[in-house]
C-alpha positions in Angstrom: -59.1 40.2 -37.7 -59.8 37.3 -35.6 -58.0 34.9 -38.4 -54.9 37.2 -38.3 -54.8 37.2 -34.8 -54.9 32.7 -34.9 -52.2 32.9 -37.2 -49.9 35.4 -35.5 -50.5 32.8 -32.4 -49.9 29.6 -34.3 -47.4 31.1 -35.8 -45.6 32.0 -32.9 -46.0 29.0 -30.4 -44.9 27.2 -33.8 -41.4 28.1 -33.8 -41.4 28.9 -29.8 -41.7 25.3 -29.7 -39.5 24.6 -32.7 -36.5 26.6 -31.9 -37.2 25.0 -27.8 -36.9 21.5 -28.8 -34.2 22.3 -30.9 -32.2 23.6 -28.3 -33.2 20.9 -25.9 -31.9 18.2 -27.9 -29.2 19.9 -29.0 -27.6 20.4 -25.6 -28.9 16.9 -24.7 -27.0 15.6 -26.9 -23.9 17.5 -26.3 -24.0 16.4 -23.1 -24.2 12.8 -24.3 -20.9 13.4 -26.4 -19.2 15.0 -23.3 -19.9 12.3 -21.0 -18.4 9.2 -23.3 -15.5 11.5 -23.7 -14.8 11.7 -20.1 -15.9 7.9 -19.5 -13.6 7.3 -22.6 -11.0 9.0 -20.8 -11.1 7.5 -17.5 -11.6 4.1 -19.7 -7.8 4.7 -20.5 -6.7 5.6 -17.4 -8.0 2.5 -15.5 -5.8 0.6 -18.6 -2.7 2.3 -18.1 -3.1 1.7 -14.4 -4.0 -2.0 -14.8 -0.8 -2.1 -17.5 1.1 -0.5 -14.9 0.2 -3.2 -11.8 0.7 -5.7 -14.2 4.2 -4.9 -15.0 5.0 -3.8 -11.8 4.0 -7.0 -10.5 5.5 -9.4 -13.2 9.2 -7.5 -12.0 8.5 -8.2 -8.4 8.1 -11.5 -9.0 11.2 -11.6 -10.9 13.1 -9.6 -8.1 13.2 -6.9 -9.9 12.6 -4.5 -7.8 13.8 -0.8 -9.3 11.5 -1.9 -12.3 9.1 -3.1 -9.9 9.7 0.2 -8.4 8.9 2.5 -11.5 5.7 1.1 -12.3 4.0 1.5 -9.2 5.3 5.2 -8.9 3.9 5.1 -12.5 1.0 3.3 -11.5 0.5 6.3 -8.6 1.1 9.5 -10.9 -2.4 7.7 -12.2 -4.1 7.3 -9.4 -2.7 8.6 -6.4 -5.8 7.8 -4.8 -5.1 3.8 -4.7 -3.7 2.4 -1.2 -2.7 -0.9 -3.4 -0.3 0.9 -5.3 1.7 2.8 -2.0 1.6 -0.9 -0.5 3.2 -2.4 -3.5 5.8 0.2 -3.9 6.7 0.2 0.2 7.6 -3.3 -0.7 9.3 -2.7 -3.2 11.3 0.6 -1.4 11.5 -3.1 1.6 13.1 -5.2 -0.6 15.8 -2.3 -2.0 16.8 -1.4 1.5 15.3 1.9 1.5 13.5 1.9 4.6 12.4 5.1 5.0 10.5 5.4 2.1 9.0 2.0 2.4 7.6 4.0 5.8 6.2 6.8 4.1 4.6 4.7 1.3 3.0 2.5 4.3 1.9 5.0 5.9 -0.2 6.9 2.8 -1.4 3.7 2.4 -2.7 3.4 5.8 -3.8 6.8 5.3 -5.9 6.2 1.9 -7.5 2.9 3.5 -7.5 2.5 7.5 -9.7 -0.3 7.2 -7.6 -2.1 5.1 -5.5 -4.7 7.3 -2.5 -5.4 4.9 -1.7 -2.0 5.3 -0.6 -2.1 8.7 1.1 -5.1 8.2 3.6 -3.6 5.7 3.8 -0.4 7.9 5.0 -3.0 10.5 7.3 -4.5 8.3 8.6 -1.3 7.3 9.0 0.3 10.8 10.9 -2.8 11.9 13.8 -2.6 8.9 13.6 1.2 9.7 14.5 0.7 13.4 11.1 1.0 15.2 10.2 -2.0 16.9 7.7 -0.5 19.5 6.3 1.4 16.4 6.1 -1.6 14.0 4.4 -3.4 17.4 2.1 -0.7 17.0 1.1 -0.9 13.4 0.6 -5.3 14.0 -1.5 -5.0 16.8 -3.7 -2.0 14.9 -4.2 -4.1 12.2 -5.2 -7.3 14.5 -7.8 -5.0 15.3 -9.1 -5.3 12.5 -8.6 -8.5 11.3 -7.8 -10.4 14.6 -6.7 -13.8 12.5 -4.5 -12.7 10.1 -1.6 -14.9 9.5 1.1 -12.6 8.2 0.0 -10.0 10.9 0.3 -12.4 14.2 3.2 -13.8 12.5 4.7 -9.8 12.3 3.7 -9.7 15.8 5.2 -12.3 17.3 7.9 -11.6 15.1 8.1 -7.9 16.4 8.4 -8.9 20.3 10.5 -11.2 19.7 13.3 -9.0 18.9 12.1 -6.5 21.8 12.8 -9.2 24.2 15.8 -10.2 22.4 17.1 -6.8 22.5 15.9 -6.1 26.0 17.7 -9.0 27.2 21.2 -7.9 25.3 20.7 -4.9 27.2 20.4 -6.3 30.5 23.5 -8.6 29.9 25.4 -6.3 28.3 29.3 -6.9 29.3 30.3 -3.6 32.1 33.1 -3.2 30.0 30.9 -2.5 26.9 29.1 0.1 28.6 31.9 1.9 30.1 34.0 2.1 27.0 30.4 2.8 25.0 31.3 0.3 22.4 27.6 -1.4 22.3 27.5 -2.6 18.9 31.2 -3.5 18.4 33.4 -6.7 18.6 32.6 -8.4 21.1 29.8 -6.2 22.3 27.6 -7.0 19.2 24.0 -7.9 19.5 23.5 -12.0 18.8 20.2 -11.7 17.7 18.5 -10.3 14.6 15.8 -10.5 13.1 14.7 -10.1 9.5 11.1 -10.1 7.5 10.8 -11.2 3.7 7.7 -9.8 2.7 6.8 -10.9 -0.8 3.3 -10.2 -2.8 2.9 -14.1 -2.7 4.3 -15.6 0.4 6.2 -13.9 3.3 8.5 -15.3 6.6 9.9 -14.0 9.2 13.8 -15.1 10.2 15.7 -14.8 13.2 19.7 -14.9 13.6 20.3 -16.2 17.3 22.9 -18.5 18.8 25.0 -18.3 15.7 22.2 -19.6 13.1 19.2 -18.3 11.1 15.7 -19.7 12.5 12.2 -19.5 10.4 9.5 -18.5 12.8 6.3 -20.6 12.4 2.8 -18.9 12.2 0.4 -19.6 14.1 -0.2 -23.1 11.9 2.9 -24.2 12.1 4.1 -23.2 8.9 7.2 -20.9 8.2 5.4 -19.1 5.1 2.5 -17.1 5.3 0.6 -16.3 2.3 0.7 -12.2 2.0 -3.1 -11.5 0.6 
């Protein structure tokens, strides 16, 4: 009796501990298998958006800008987590005259990554071409804040109040007659001063029509580029 009850036992914690290694490897395993899948998966995704950059970068550099254009909305549909990509492609929406979107792409940049400096330099830039100097004033000195020595964001700044004085000063000389017949803007009631930003992924300036001729601004070095990283 006693044997038959040691061998019911054995037999029983034999395969209870069979069939619960079993299991435990198995679903180990299959856990193993499910986690390269998804790190194969995000493997490609970080490609495509690397490929994506890349392109989109190469046709900015060309000028290219609508190709430029596609592969960082392509480069977003990715990842629309990645304030890099809304930065390139508000430069991109900058450089096509499409200033509006160039603010909204800014500004989910900013969004994504307020500590990130560069962002509120191309919301500047943006707000400026979009007709929001005081804005664009703004988004320069919110960025000093954060990186107070930044070339291309003193430069933006100086750049920025510049044509708030400029205009300012228009206004406070502007012609009776001008005002009266509300024909600011026309003939000879046009503005003399007007200022522009090129903002390129590799160097960027800052212009200034005035007194009949462009003028480069100089940075805070002296020099008329600024690199933009």
């Amino acid at each position: 009796f006693f044997f038959f009850c040691f061998f019911f036992i054995f037999i029983f914690l034999f395969f209870f501990f069979f069939f619960f290694f079993f299991f435990f490897f198995f679903f180990q395993a299959e856990d193993g298998i499910r986690d390269a899948q998804e790190s194969r998966g995000l493997g490609d995704v970080y490609k495509r958006q690397a490929e994506c950059k890349a392109k989109g970068d190469a046709a900015f550099g060309e000028s290219d800008w609508e190709e430029a254009l596609y592969h960082f909305s392509k480069a977003i549909d990715l990842d629309p987590t990645d304030h890099v990509f809304y930065s390139n492609r508000s430069a991109c929406n900058l450089k096509l005259g499409r200033t509006g979107n160039a603010v909204k792409d800014a500004e989910k940049c900013v969004e994504i990554k307020p500590d990130w400096h560069k962002g509120y330099s191309r919301l500047g830039a943006a707000l400026l071409a979009d007709g929001f100097p005081q804005g664009a004033l703004a988004s320069y000195k919110q960025g000093l804040e954060l990186s107070p020595e930044d070339p291309a964001l003193l430069q933006g700044r100086k750049a920025v109040e510049t044509s708030i004085q400029a205009a300012e000063a228009e206004a406070n000389h502007e012609p009776e007659d001008c005002l009266e017949r509300g024909a600011v803007g026309e003939g000879n009631c046009l503005a003399s001063t007007v200022i522009g930003i090129d903002l390129g992924t590799t160097y960027s300036c800052v212009g200034v029509w005035t007194n009949g001729r462009v003028e480069i601004l100089q940075n805070e070095s002296g020099a008329r580029t600024t690199p933009s990283w």
